[in-house]
C-alpha positions as CSV (number, residue, x, y, z in Angstrom):
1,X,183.5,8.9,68.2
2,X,183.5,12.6,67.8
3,X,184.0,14.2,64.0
4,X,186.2,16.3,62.7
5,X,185.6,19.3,60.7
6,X,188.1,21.4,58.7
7,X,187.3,25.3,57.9
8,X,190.7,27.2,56.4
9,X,191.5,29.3,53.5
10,X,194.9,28.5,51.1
11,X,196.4,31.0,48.4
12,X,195.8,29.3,45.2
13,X,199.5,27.7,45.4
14,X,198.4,25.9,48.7
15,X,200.2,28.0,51.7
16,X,197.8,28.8,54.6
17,X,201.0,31.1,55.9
18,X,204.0,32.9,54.9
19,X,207.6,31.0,56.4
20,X,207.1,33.4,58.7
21,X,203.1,32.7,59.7
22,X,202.3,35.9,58.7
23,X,198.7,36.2,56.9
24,X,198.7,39.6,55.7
25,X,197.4,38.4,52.2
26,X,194.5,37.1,53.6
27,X,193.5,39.4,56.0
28,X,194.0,42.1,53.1
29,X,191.9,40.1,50.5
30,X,189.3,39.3,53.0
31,X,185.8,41.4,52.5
32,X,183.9,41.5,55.5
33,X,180.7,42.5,53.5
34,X,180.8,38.8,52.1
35,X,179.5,36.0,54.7
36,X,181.8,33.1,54.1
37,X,179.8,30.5,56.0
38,X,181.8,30.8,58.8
39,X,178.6,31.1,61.2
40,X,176.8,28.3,59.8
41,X,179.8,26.5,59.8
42,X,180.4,26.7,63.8
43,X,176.7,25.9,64.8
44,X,176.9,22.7,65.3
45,X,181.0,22.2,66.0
46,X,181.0,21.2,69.9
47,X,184.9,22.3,70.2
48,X,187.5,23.4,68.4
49,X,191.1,21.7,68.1
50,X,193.9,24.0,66.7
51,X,197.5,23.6,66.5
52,X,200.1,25.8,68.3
53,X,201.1,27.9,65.1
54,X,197.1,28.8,65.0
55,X,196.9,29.4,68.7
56,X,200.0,32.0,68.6
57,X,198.7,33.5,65.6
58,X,195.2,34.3,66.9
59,X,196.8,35.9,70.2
60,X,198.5,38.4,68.2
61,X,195.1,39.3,67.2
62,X,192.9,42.3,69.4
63,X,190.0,39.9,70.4
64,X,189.9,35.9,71.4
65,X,186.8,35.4,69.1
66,X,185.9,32.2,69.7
67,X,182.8,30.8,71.5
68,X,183.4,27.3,72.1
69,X,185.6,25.7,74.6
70,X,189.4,25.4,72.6
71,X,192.2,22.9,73.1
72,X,195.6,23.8,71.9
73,X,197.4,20.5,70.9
74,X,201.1,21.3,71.5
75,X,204.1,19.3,73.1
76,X,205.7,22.3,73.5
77,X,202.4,24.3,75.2
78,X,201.2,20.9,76.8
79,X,202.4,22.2,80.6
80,X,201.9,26.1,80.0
81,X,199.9,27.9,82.6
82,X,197.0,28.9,80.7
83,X,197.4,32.9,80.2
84,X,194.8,34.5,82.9
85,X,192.5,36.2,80.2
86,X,191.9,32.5,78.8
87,X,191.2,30.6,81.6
88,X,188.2,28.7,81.1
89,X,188.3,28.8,77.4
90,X,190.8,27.0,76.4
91,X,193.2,24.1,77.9
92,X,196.8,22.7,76.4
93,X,197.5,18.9,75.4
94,X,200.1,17.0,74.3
95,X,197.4,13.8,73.2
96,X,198.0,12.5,69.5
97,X,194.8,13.3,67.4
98,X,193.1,10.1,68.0
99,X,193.6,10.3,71.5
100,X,192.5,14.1,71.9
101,X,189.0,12.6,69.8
102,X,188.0,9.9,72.1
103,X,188.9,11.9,74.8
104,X,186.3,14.8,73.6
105,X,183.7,11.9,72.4
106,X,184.2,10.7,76.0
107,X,183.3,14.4,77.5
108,X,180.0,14.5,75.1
109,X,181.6,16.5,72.1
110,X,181.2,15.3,68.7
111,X,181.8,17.9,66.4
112,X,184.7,19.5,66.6
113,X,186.3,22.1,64.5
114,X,190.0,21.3,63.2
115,X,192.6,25.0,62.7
116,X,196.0,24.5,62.0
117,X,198.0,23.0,58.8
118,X,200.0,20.8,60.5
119,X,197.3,19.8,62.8
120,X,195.0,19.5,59.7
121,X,197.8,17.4,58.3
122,X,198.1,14.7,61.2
123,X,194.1,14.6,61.3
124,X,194.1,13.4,57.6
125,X,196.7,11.1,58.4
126,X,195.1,9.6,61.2
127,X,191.9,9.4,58.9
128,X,189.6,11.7,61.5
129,X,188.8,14.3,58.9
130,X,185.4,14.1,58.2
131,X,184.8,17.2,55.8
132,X,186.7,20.3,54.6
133,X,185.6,23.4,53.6
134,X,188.3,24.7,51.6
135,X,188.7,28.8,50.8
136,X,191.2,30.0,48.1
137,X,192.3,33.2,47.9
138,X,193.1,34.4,44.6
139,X,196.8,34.9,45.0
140,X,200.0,33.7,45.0
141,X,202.5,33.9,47.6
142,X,204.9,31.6,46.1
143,X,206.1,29.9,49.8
144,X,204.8,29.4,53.3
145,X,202.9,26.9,55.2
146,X,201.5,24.3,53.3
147,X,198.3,23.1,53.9
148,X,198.6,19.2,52.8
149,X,202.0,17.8,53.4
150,X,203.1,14.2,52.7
151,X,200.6,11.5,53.1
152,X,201.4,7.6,53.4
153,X,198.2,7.3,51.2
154,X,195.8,9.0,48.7
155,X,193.3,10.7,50.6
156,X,189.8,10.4,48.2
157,X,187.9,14.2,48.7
158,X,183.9,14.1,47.2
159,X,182.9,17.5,46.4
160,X,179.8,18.6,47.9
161,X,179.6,22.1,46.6
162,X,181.8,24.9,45.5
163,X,181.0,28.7,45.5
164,X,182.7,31.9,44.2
165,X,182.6,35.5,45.9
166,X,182.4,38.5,44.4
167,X,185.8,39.5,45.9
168,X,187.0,36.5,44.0
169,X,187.7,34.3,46.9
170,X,186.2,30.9,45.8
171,X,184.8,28.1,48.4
172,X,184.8,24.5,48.1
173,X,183.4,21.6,50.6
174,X,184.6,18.0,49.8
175,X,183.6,15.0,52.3
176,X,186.4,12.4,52.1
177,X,185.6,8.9,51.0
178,X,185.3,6.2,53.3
């Protein structure tokens, strides 16, 4: 069975997103003199899985930046044409979590990088997540997205290490208990 692997930054009151999906705090607050691991974190992740909130928000963005192959899981996106710039690096699905997992382990992928609250959400529900590493900004935007919504159970995290920035953006990397 593949892995999953989660890599997102929160404000410290837990939104990944305003209502709106706007991330202007976190673009603002983010110092691109500081390496936040991101490149050691993708090494070793075989694909990455993002939600359709994710996917929209990184096409408003000037560049697709990603180098692995992407799936969009979306019921809504699930039989769009993939747009013409994209084709080839990324595909739409409407599989549950589990599904989309077996379905990668089946094509030889088994790490594979988790974007999206909700999606991050249903992973941890479905008990897939493997690891987080967790980024909070230092501010509070008072409502958005959430990152962790309800869960039928308590999810046990074990910290692995934590970091601070000079920018004041601190980093933590839990693995969750078996």
């Amino acid at each position: 069975m593949a892995t999953a692997h989660v890599f997102i930054a929160t404000s410290l009151d837990g939104f990944i997103a305003r209502p709106d999906g706007d991330i202007d705090w976190l673009l603002q607050r983010d110092d691109q003199t500081e390496d936040h691991g991101y490149s050691d974190f993708i090494a070793d992740k075989d694909v990455i899985v993002m939600g359709r909130g994710s996917y929209e928000k990184v096409l408003t963005f000037d560049t697709w930046f990603y180098d692995r192959p992407v799936v969009v899981l979306s019921e809504q996106l699930a039989d769009s044409p993939v747009p013409e710039a994209l084709k080839g690096k990324l595909r739409f699905s409407n599989h549950s979590p589990r599904d989309v997992m077996e379905e990668l382990a089946r094509q030889g992928m088994r790490r594979v990088y988790v974007d999206g609250g909700q999606l991050v959400q249903s992973f941890l529900r479905d008990e897939l997540v493997a690891d987080m590493v967790i980024t909070t900004v230092p501010v509070l935007i008072g409502s958005g997205r959430p990152l962790f919504g309800g869960l039928q159970r308590d999810v046990d995290l074990k910290l692995l290490s934590s970091r601070c920035f000079p920018s004041g953006l601190v980093q933590s990397t839990y693995r969750l208990a078996p």
